[in-house]
C-alpha positions in Angstrom: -91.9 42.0 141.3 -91.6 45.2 143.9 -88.6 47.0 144.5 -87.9 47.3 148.4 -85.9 51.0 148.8 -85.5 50.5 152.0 -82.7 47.8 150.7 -81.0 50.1 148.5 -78.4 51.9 149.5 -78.7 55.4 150.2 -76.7 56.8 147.7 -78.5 55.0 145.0 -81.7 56.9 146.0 -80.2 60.0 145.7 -79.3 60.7 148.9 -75.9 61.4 150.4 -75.0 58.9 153.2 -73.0 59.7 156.3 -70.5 56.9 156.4 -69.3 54.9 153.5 -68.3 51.6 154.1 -65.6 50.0 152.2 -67.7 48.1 149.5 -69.0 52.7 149.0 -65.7 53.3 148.5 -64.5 50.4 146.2 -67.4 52.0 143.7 -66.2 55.7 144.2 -62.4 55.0 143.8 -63.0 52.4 141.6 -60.0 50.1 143.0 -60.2 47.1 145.3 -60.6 46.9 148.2 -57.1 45.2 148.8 -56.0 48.4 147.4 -57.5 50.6 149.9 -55.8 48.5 152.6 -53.2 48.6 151.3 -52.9 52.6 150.7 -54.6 52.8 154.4 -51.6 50.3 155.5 -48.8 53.2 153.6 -50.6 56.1 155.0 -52.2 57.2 152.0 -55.7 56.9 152.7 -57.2 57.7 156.1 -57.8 54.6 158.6 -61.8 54.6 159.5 -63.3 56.8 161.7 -66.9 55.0 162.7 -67.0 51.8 164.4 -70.4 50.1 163.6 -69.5 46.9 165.2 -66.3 44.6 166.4 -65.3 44.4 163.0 -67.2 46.9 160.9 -66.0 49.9 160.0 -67.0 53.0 157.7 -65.7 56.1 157.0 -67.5 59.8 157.7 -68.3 61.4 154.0 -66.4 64.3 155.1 -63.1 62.5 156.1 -63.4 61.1 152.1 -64.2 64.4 150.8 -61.0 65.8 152.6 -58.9 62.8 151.0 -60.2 63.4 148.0 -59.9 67.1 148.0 -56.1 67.4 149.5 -55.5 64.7 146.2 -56.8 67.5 143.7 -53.9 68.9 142.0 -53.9 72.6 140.6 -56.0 75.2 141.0 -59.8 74.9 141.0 
């Protein structure tokens, strides 16, 4: 049996994708996705910025980066 890439998702070939929707960022932050509602609910996560249908959202990889980076404590 064939692999399809084209059913992969991008950043498991390697490349960086331009939105990550909210099953991306369950595996990156390794929480739940009740969790990230939740934080997004308290204002600790940004709400998402990219509408990809009525009720599909995503997130730009930049906004995350910026989330992630204003979270880094210390210098560098």
């Amino acid at each position: 049996m064939t692999t399809n890439h084209s059913t992969l998702s991008p950043s498991r070939r390697g490349v960086e994708p331009r939105v990550l929707r909210i099953a991306d960022l369950e595996e990156m932050l390794r929480v739940s996705k009740r969790t990230i509602y939740y934080w997004i609910a308290k204002g600790r996560f940004p709400r998402s910025d990219v509408e990809l249908g009525s009720q599909l959202r995503a997130w730009r990889t930049e906004t995350v980066a910026a989330w992630l980076e204003s979270r880094t404590v210390g210098p560098a």
